[in-house]
Structures are given as C-alpha cells and as structure tokens.
N, CA, C and O atoms as a Tinker XYZ file with bonds, in Angstrom:
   360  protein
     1  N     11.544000   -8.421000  -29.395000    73     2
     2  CA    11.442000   -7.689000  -28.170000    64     1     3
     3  C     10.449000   -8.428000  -27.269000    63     2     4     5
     4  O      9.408000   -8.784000  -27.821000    81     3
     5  N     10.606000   -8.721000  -25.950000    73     3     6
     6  CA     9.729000   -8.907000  -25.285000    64     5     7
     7  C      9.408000   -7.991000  -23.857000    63     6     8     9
     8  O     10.268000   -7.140000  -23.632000    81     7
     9  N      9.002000   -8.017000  -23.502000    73     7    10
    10  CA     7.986000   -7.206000  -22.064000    64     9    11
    11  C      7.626000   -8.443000  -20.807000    63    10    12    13
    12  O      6.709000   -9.263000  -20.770000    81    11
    13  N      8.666000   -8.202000  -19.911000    73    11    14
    14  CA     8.012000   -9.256000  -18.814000    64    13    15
    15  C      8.114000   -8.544000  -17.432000    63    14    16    17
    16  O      9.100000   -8.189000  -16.786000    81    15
    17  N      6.116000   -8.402000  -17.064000    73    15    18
    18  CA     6.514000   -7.716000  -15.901000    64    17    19
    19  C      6.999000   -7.890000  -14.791000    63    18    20    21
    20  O      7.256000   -9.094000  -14.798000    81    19
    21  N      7.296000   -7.497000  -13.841000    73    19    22
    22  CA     7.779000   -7.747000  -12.676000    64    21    23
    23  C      7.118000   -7.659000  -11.366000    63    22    24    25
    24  O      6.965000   -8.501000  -10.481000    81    23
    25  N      6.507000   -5.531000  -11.539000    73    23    26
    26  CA     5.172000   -5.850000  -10.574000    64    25    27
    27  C      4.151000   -4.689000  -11.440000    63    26    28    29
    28  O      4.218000   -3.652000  -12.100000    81    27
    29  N      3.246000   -5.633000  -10.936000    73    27    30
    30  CA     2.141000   -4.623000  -11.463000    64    29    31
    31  C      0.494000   -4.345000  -10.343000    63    30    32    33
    32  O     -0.297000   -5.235000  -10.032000    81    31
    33  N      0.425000   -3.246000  -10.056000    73    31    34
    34  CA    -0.954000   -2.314000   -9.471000    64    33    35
    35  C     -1.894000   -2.125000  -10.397000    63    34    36    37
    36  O     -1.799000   -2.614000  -11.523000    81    35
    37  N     -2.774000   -1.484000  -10.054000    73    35    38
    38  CA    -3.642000   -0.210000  -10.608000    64    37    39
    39  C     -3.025000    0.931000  -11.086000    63    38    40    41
    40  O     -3.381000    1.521000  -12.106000    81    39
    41  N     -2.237000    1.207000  -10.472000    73    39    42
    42  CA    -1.602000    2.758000  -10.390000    64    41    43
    43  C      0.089000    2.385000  -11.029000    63    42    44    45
    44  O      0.943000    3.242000  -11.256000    81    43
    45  N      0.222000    1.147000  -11.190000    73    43    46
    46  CA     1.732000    1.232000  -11.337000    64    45    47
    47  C      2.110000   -0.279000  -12.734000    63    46    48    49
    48  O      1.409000   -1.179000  -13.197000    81    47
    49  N      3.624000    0.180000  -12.960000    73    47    50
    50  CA     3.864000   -0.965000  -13.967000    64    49    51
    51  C      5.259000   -0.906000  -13.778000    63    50    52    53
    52  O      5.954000    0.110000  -13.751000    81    51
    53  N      5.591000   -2.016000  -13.657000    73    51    54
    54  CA     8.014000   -2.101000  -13.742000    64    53    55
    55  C      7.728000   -3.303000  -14.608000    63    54    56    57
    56  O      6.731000   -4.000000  -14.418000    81    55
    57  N      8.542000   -3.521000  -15.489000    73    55    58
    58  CA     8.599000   -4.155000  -16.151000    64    57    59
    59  C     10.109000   -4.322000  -17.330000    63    58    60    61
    60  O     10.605000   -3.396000  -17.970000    81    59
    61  N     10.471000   -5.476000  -17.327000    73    59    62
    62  CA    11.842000   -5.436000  -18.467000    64    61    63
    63  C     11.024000   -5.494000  -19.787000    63    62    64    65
    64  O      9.863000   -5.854000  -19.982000    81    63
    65  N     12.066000   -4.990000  -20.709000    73    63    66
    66  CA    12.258000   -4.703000  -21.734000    64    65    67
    67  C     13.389000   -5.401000  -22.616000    63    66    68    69
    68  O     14.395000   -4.912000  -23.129000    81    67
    69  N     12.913000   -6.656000  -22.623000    73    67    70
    70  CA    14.470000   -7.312000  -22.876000    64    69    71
    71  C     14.230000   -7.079000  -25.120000    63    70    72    73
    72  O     13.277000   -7.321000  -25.862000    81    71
    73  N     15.526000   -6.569000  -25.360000    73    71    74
    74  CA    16.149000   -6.429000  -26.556000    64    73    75
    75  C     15.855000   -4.778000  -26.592000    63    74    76    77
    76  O     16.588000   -4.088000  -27.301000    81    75
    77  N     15.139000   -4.360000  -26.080000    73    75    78
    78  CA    15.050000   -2.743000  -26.543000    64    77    79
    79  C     16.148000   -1.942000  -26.085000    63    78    80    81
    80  O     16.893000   -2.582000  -25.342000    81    79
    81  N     16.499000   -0.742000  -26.285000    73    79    82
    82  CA    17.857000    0.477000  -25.746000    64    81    83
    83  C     17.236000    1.918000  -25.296000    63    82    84    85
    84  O     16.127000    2.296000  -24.918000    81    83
    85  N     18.416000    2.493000  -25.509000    73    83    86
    86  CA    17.873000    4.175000  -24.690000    64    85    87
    87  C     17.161000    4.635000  -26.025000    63    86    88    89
    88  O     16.618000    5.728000  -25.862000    81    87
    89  N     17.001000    4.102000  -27.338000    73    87    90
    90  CA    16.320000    4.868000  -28.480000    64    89    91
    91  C     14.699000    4.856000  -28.313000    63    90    92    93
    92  O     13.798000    5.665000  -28.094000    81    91
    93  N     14.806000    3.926000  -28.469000    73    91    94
    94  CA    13.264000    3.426000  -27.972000    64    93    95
    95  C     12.642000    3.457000  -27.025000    63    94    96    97
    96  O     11.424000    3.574000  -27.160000    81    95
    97  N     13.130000    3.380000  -25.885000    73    95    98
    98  CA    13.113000    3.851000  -24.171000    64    97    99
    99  C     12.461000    5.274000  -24.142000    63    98   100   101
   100  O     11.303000    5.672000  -24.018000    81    99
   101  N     13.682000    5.880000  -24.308000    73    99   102
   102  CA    13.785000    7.140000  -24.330000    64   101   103
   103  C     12.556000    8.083000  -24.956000    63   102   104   105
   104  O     12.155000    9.152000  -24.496000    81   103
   105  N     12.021000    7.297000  -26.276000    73   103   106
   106  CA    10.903000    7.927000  -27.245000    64   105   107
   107  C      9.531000    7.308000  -26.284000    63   106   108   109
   108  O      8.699000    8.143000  -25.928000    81   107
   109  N      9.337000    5.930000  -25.907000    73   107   110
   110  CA     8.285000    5.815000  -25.473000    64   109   111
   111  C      7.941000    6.939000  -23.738000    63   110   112   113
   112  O      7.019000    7.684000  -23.407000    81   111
   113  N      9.290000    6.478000  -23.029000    73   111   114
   114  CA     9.139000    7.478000  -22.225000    64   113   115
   115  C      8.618000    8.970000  -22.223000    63   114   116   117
   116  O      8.242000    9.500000  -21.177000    81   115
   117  N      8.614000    9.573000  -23.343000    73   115   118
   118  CA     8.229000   11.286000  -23.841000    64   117   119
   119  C      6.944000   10.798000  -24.495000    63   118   120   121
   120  O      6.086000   11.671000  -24.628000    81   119
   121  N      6.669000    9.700000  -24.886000    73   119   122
   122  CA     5.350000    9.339000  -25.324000    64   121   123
   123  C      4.383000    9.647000  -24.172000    63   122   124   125
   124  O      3.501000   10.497000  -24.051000    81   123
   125  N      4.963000    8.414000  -23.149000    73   123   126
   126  CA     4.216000    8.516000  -22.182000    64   125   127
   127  C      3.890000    9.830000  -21.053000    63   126   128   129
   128  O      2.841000   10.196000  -20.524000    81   127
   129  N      5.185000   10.293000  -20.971000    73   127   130
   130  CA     4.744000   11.994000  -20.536000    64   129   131
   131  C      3.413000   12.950000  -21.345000    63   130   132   133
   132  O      3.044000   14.091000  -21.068000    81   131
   133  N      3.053000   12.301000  -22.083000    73   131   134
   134  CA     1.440000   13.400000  -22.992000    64   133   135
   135  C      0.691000   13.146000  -22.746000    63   134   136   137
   136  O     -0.382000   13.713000  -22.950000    81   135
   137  N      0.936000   11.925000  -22.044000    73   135   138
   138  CA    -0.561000   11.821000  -21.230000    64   137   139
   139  C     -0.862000   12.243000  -20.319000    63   138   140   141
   140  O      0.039000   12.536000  -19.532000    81   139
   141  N     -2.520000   12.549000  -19.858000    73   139   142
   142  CA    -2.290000   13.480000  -18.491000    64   141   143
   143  C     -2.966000   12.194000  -17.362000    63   142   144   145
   144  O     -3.576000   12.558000  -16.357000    81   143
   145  N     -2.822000   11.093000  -17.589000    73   143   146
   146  CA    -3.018000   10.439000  -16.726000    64   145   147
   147  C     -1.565000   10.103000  -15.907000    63   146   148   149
   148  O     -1.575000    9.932000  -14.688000    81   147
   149  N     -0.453000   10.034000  -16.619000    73   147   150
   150  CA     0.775000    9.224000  -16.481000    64   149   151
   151  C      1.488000    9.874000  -15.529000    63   150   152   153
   152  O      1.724000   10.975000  -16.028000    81   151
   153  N      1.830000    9.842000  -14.757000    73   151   154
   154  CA     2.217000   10.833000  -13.034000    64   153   155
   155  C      3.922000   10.794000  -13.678000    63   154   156   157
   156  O      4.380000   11.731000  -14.330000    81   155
   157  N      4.727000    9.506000  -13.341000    73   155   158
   158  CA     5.960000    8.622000  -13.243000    64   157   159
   159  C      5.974000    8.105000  -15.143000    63   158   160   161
   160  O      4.922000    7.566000  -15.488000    81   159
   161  N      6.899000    8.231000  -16.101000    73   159   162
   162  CA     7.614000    7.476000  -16.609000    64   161   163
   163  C      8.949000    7.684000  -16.655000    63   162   164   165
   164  O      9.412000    8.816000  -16.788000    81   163
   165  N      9.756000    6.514000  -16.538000    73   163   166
   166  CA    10.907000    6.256000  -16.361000    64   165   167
   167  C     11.543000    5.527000  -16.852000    63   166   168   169
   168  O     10.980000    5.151000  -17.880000    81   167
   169  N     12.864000    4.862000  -16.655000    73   167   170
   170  CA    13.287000    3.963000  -17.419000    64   169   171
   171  C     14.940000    3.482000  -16.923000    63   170   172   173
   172  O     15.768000    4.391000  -16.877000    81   171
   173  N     15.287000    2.390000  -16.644000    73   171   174
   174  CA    16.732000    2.360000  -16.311000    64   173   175
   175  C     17.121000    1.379000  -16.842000    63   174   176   177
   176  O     16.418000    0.385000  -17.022000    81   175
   177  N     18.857000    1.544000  -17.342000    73   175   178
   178  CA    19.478000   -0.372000  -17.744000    64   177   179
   179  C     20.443000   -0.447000  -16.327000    63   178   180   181
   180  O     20.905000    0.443000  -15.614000    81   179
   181  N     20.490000   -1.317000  -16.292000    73   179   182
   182  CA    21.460000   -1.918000  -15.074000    64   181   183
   183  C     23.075000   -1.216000  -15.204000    63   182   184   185
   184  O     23.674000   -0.347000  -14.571000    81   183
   185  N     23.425000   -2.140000  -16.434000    73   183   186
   186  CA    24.733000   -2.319000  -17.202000    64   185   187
   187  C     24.481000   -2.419000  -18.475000    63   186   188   189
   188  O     23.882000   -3.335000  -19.039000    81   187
   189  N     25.183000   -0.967000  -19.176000    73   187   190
   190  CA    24.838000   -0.698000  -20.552000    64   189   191
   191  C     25.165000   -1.629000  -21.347000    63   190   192   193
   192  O     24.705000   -1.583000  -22.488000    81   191
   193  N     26.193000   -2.908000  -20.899000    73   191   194
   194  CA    26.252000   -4.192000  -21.777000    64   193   195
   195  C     25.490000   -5.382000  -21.794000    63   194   196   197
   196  O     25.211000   -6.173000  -22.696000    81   195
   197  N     25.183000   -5.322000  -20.434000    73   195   198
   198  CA    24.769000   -6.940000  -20.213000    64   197   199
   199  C     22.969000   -6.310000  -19.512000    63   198   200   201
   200  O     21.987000   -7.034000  -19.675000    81   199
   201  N     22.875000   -5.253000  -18.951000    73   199   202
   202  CA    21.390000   -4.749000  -18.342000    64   201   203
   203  C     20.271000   -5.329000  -19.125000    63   202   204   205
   204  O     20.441000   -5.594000  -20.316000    81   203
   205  N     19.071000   -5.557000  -18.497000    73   203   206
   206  CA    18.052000   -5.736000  -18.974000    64   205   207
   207  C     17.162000   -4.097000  -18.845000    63   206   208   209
   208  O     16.993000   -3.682000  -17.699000    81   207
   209  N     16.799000   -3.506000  -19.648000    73   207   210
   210  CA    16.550000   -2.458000  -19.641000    64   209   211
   211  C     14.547000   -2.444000  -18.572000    63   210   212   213
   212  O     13.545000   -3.142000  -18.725000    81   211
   213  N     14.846000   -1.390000  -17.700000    73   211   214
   214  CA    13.055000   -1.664000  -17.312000    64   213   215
   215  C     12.435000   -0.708000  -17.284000    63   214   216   217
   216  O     13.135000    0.288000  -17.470000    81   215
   217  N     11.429000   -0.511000  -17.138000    73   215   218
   218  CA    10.236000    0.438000  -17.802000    64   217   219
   219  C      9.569000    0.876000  -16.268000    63   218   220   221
   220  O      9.954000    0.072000  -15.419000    81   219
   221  N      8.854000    1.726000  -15.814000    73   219   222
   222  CA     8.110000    2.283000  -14.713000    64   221   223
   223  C      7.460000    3.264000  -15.227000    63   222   224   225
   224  O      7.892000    4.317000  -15.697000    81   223
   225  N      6.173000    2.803000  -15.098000    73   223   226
   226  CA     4.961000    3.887000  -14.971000    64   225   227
   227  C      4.278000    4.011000  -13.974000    63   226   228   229
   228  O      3.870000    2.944000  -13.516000    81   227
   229  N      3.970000    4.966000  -13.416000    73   227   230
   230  CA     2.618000    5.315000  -12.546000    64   229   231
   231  C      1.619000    6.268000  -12.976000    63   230   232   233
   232  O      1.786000    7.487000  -13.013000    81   231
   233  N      0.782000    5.768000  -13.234000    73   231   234
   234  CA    -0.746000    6.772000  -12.982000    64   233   235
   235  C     -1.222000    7.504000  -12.233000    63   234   236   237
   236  O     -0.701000    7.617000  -11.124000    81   235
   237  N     -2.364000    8.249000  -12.566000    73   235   238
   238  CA    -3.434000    8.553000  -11.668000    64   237   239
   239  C     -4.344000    7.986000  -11.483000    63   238   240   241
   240  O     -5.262000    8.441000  -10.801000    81   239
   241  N     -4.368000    6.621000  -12.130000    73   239   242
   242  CA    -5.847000    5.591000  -11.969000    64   241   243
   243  C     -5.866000    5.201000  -13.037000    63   242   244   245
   244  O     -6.422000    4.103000  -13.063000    81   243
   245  N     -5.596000    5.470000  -13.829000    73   243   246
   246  CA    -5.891000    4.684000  -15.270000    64   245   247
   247  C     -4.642000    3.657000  -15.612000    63   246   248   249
   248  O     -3.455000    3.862000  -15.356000    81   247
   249  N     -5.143000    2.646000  -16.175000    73   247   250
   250  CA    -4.383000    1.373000  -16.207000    64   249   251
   251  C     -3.284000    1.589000  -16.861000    63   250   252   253
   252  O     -3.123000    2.050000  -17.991000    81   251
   253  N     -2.094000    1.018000  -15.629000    73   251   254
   254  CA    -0.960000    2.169000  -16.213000    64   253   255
   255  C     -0.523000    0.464000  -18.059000    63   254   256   257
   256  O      0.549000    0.636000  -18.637000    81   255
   257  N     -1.121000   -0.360000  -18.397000    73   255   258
   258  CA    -0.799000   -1.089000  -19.455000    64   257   259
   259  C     -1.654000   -0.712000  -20.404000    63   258   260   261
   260  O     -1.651000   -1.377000  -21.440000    81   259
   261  N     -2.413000    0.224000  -20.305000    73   259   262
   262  CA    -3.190000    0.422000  -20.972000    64   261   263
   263  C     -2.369000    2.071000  -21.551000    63   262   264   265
   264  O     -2.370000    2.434000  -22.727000    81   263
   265  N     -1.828000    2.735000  -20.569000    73   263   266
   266  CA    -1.540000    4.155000  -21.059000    64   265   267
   267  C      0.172000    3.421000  -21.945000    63   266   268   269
   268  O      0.719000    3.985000  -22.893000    81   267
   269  N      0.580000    2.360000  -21.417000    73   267   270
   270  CA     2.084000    1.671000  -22.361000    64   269   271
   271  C      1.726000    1.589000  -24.031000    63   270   272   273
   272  O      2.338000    2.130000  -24.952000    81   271
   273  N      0.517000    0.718000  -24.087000    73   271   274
   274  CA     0.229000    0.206000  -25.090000    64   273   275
   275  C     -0.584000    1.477000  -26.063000    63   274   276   277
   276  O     -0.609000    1.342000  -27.287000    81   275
   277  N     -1.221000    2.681000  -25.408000    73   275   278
   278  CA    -1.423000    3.882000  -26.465000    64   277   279
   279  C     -0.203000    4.575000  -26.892000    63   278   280   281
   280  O      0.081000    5.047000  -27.993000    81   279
   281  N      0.554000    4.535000  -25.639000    73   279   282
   282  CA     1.986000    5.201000  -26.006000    64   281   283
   283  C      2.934000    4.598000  -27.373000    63   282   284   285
   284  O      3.428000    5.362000  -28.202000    81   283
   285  N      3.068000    3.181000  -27.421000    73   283   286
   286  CA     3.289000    2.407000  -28.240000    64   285   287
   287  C      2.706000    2.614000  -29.326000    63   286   288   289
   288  O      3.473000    2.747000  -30.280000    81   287
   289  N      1.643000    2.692000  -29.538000    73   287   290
   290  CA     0.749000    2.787000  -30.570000    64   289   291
   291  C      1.049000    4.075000  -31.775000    63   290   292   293
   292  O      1.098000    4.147000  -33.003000    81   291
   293  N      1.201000    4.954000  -30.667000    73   291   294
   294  CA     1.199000    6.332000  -31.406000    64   293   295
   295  C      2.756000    6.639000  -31.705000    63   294   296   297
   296  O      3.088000    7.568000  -32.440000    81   295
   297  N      3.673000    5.789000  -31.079000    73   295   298
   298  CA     5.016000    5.419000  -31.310000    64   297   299
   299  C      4.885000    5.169000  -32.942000    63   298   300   301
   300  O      5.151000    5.935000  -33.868000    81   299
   301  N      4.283000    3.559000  -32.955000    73   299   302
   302  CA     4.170000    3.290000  -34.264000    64   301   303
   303  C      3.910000    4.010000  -35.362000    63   302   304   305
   304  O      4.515000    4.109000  -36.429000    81   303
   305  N      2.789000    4.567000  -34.901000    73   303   306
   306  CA     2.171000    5.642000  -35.804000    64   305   307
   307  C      3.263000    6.560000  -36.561000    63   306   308   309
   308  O      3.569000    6.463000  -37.750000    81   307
   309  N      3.586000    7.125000  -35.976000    73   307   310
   310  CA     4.510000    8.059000  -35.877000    64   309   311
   311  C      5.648000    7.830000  -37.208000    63   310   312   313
   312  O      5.842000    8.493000  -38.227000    81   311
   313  N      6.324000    6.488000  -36.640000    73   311   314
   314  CA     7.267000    5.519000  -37.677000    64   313   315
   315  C      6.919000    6.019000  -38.972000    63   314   316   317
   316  O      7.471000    6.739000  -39.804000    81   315
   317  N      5.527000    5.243000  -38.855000    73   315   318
   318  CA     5.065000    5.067000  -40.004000    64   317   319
   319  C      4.500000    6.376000  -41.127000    63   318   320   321
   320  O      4.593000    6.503000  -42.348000    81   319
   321  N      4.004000    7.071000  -40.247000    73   319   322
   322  CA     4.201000    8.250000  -41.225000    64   321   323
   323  C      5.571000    9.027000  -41.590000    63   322   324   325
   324  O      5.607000    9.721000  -42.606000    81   323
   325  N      6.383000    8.936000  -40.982000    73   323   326
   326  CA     7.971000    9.283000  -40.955000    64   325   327
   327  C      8.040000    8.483000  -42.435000    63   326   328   329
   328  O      8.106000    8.982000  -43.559000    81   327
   329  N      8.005000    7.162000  -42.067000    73   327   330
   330  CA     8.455000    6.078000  -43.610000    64   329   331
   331  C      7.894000    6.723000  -44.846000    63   330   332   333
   332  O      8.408000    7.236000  -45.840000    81   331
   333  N      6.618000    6.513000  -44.426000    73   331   334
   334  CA     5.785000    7.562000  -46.008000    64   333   335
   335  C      6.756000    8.161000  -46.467000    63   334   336   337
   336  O      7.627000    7.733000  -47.224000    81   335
   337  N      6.572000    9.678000  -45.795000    73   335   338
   338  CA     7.154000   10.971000  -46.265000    64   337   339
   339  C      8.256000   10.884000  -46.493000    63   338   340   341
   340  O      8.732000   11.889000  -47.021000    81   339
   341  N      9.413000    9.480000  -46.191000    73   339   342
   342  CA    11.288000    9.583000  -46.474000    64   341   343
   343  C     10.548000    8.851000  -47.224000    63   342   344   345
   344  O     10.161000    9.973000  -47.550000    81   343
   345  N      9.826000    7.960000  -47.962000    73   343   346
   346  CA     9.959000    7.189000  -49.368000    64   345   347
   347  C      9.689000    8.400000  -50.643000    63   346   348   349
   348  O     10.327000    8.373000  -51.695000    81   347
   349  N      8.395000    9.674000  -50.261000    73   347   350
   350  CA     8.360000   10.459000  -51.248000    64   349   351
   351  C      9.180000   11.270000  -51.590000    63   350   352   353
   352  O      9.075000   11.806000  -52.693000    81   351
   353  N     10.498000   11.656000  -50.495000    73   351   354
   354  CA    11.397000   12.172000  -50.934000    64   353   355
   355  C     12.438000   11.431000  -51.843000    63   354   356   357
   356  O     13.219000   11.928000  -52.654000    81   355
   357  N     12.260000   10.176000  -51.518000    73   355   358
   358  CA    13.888000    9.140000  -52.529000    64   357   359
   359  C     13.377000    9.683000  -53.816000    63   358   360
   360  O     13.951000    9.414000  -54.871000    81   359
C-alpha cells in the first residue's frame, strides 16, 4: 500500500491510497469520525476498476496526518486483538 499526497494544509489532507478498497477506506473513515478534532472524513475511487482510491480529512487544527496515522493505529490495534480472540476460538 502506499499514501501519496496530493495537497496538504494545517487543517486539511487529500491524498491517494494506491492498493487499498472500500474495506479499509470505509473502516479508517469511521475511525477517523471518533475523533473530535476531525470535522471532514471522506473518501472516493474514481472507477471501481482502474480508480486510485483518495482519502480527505479536515480538522479543527490538529494535524490532520497526525489524526490519519492514530486512526490507523487503532485500526491495527483492533486487527490484532480480533486475531487473538479468532485463534482462541480454533
């Protein structure tokens, strides 16, 4: 996966998302809604075949790569306790 932005503010972030889909999109986007800094997250593909999928955040002041990368984080998190608990059930 990579992340290449396009434009970036204080207050703002667009950026592609090249290899990611609406699964992952979709989850970081509701990530990023818990924050109460995060005004705008969004997300669009062009063309569901060939689109480069892109990302939009806006803030209230806080660095909107900074509120991506907690969102991400707690994404992971998340995974990963999911994995635990489906290995103690096998």
């Amino acid at each position: 996966m990579e992340l290449n932005v396009l434009e970036e503010s204080p207050k703002q972030l667009i950026a592609e998302v090249k290899g990611a889909d609406h699964t992952l999109l979709n989850a970081l986007k509701t990530e990023l809604w818990t924050n109460k800094h995060v005004k705008t997250a969004t997300y669009s593909i062009d063309h569901p075949l060939v689109g480069v999928p892109k990302i939009v955040i806006e803030t209230d002041g806080e660095k909107p790569r900074k509120a991506l990368s907690d969102a991400a984080s707690k994404l992971a998190d998340s995974a990963s306790k999911l994995r635990k608990e489906f290995k103690k059930v096998k």
